[in-house]
N, C-alpha and C positions, 0 to 999 in steps of 0.2 A: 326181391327179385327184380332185375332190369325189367322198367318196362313196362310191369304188371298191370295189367287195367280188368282183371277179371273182380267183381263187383262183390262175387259172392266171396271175396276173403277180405274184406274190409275189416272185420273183428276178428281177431283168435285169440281164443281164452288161453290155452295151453302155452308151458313153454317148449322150444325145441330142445331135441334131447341134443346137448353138446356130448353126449358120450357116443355118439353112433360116429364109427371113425369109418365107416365102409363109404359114409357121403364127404364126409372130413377129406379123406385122402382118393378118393376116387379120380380123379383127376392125374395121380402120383404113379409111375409104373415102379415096377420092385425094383428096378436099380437106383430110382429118387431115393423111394422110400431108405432103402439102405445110408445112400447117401448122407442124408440127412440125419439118420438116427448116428454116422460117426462124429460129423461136423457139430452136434447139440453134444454129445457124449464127450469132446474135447470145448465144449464152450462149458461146459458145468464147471470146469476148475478157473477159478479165478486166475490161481497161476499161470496157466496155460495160455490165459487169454491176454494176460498184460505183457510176459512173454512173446507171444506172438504178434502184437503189435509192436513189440520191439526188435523184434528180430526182423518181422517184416519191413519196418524203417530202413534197418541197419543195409539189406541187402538190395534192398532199391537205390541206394546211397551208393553201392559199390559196384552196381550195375549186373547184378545175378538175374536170371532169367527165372525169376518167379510169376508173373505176373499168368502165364497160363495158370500156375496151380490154384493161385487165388480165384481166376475166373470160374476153372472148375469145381469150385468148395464154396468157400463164403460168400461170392459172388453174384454164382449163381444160386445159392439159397434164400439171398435178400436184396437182388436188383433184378429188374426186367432184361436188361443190354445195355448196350452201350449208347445208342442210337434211339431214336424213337420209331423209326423201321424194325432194330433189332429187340424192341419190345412185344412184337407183334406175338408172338406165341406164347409170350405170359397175359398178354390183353385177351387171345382167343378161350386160352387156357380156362382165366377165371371167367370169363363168360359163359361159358357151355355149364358153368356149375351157380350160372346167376351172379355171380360177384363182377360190381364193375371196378374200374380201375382208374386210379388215381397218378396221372404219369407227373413224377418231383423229379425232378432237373436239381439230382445231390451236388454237383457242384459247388464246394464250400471253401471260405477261405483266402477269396481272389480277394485282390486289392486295389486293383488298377481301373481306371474308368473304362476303356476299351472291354473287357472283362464282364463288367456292369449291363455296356451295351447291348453286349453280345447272348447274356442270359438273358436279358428284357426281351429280345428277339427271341428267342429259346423258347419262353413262355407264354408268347404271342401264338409262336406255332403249336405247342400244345394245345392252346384257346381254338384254333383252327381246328385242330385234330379232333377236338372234344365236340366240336359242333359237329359236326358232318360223320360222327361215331359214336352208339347209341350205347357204345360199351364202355363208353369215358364220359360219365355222370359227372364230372369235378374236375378240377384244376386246382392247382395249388402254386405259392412260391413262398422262398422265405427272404426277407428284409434284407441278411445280409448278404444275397446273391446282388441284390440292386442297387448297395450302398456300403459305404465302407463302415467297418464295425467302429472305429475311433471318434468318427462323426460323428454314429448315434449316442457315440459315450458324451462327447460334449455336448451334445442338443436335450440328452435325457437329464443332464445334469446342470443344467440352465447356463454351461457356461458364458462367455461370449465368443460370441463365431467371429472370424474375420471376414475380409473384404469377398475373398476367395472361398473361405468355407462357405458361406451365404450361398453364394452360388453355387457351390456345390451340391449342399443341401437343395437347393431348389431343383437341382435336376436328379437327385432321388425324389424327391413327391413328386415331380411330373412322369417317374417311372411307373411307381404308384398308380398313379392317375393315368396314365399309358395303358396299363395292364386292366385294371377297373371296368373303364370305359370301353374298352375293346371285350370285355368279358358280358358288360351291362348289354352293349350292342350284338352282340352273336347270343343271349339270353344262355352264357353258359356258367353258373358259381363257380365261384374263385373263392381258397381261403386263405390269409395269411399267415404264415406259419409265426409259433412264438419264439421267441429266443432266452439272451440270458437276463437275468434283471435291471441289471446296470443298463438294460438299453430299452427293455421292453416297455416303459411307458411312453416314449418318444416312437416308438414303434405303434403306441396303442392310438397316442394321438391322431398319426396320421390314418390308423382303421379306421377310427370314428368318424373322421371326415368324407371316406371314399364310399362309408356306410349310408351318413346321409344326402352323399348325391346319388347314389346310383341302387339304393335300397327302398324306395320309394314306393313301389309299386310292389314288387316279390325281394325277396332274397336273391343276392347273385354277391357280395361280399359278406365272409366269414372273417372275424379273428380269433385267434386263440386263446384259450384262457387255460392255465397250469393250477391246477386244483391244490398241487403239491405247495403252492406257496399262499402263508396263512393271511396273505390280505387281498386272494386273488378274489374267492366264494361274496364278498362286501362290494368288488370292484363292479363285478359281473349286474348283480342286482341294481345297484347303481344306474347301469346303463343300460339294464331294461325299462327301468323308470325315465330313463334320458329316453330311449326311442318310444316311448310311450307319447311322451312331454310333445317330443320335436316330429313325429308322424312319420316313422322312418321302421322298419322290420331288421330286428338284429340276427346276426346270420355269428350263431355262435358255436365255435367246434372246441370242447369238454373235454380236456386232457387231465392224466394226473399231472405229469411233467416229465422232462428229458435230461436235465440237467443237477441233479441232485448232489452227485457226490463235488459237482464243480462248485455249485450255488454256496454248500457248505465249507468246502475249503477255503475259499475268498474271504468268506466272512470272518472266518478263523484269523488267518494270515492278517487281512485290514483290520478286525477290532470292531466289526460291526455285529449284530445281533441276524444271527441267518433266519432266511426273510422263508425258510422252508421248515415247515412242520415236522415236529420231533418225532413223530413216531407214522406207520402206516395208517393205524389206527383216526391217527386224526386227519388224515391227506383222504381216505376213503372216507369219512366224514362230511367232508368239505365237498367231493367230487358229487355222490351222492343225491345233498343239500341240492348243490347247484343244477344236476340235471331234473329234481323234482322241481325245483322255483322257475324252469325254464317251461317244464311243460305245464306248470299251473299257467304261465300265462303263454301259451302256445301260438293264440293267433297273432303273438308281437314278435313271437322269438320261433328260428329256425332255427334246430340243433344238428349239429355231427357228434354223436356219440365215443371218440377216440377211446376205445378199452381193451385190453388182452384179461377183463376179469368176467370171468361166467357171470356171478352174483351182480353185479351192473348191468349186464347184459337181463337178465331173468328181472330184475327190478324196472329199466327201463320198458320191459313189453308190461308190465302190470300196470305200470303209470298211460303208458299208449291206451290200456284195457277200459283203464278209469274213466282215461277223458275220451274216450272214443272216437282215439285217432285209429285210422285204418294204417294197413303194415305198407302198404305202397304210400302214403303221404310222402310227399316232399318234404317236409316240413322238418324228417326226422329220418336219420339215416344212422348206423351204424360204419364203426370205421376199424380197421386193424391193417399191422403191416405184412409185408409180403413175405411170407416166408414164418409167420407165427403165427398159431391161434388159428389154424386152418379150423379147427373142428367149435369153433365161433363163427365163422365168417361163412363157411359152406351150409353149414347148419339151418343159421337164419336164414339163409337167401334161401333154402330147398323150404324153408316154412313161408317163401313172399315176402320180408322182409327188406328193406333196401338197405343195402350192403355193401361197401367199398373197400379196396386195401389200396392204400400207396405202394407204389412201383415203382423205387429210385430208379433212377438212371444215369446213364456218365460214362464218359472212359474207366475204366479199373482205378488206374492211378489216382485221379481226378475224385473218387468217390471211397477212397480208403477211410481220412476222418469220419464216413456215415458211419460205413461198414466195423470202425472198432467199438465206435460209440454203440450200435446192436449189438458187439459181441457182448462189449462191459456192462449195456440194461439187461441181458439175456443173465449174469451172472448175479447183478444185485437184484433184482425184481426175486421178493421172495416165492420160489415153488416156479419158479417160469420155463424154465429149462427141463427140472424134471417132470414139468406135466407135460410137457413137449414129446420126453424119448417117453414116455409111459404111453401116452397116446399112442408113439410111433410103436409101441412094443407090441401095443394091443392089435393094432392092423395087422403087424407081419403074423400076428400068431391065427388073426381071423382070416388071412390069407392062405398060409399054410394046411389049413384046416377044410376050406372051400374045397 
């Protein structure tokens, strides 16, 4: 829960009950609720959904007046507004139910320097917002908002940079470094989001750097690490033994990953050996691993728990139980997205847990690529979707009943 400083819940043995949807969706009046259970109900078909991102292209293309309908459906199910003003009633929203919020500037895609600038600025004012607002725990940004994705292909791939690129690159890490230092100074964490492989170790370099200036003293720089890929769980330990070595607190947020069915086509296509574990079995494995060797050594490592899985969830409060962290530590947060996994996110928090969901934000148009990409995890992620409208089933019928 935001906040929490009551002494006497420092341990709880129990876990919460993720099946109680009366605290799950309390927040949701019955025309959400409905809402929602149509919008899941039409994302459970794959078809529909790739469809629908195609069709959606097609009529944006030809100037149809769709973009009300999206706002009212997918939109609003999986962004706060458009605005960081018009976030305001998903930031109140999950607040009143303990969940703080995580405002991402979905913005993806740009290419132009101007573009760059202007998100860096974006996420300053988030930094701003998050200081002086006890319901924005977190900040976030992702890599390729502050630089262009080509770049980090040649810089992840040792190629040689030119005259121009150099410089280029140097005013993404001074973006970096922009954003960091402005975070480290207002005492607000910032994490940086992961991307695709082909880039993320030039992406990882520049974490580790921002980690050991400004991670020093607490945690206020995270990166991410995608469980889904099998030489991520090796990486990870690695560089809790590096900030062990170098006196530095690693600020690490625990995903499976985001990019699976891309990561594997590529590799198909190029001839290379896909860098993403064959089966769930072994990606829950790895995820797992990584968040027990993270709280084995706790007082090095600050985690963000990224999950939509119960059993992660109920494993990482046992691990908390063992090493007798309290459920308000900093040190250990829970994460989900806006708009899923409500009866995880409300739950923990009604048990004092700290709790956060990301809250894209954006224009409509501007934040379409997030929005398909949720539709497309919603459909491969197995059982996601239909624990979603089962959940939602169960409230209308606990509503109807009331």
């Amino acid at each position: 829960m935001i906040n929490q400083s009551d002494n006497s819940l420092k341990i709880n043995k129990s876990i919460p009950d993720f099946s109680n949807t009366e605290i799950a969706f309390k927040g949701k009046t019955n025309t959400e609720l409905n809402k929602a259970y149509w919008l899941f109900k039409a994302i459970n078909s794959q078809l529909i959904t790739k469809l629908g991102a195609s069709a959606t292209n097609f009529f944006l293309r030809i100037g149809a007046p769709i973009v009300p309908l999206i706002k009212s459906t997918i939109y609003a199910q999986f962004c706060g507004g458009e605005t960081i003003v018009g976030c305001e009633k998903a930031i109140d929203k999950l607040a009143i139910g303990g969940v703080g919020t995580i405002l991402d500037y979905s913005v993806e895609g740009e290419q132009e320097e101007r573009s760059f600038i202007e998100t860096t600025e974006e996420i300053l004012t988030v930094l701003r917002k998050s200081k002086n607002d006890l319901r924005i725990p977190l900040a976030v940004f992702k890599p390729t908002g502050v630089g262009r994705f080509d770049l980090y292909v040649k810089v992840n791939n040792k190629e040689t940079l030119s005259v121009a690129e150099h410089a280029e690159y140097f005013k993404v890490k001074a973006r970096f470094n922009q954003i960091c230092k402005f975070a480290h100074d207002l005492d607000v964490p910032v994490m940086i989001d992961a991307e695709e492989s082909w880039i993320q170790t030039a992406v990882d370099d520049i974490a580790l750097d921002m980690m050991r200036m400004y991670n020093r003293d607490k945690t206020i720089v995270y990166n991410t690490y995608q469980l889904y890929r099998t030489d991520k769980l090796a990486s990870l330990k690695a560089v809790v033994y590096l900030a062990a070595t170098d006196e530095f607190k690693l600020g690490a947020k625990i995903v499976r990953g985001a990019y699976m069915e891309k990561e594997r086509e590529r590799a198909a296509e190029m001839g290379y050996e896909s860098p993403i574990h064959k089966d769930k079995e072994a990606t829950d494995f790895d995820y797992d691993e990584a968040i027990r060797f993270c709280m084995e050594h706790i007082t090095q490592v600050s985690i963000i728990a990224g999950t939509h899985n119960e059993e992660s969830c109920s494993s990482l409060i046992d691990l908390m139980n063992t090493y007798r962290i309290e459920r308000n530590d900093p040190a250990v947060y829970f994460a989900q997205l806006l708009g899923m996994s409500d009866h995880l996110s409300f739950n923990l928090a009604d048990s004092a847990y700290n709790v956060a969901k990301y809250v894209p934000y954006g224009p409509v148009k501007a934040v379409l690529p997030y929005l398909f990409r949720r539709a497309e995890e919603n459909t491969s992620l197995a059982g996601q979707t239909g624990r979603e409208l089962s959940l939602i089933m169960k409230e209308k019928s606990r509503r109807s009943k009331a």
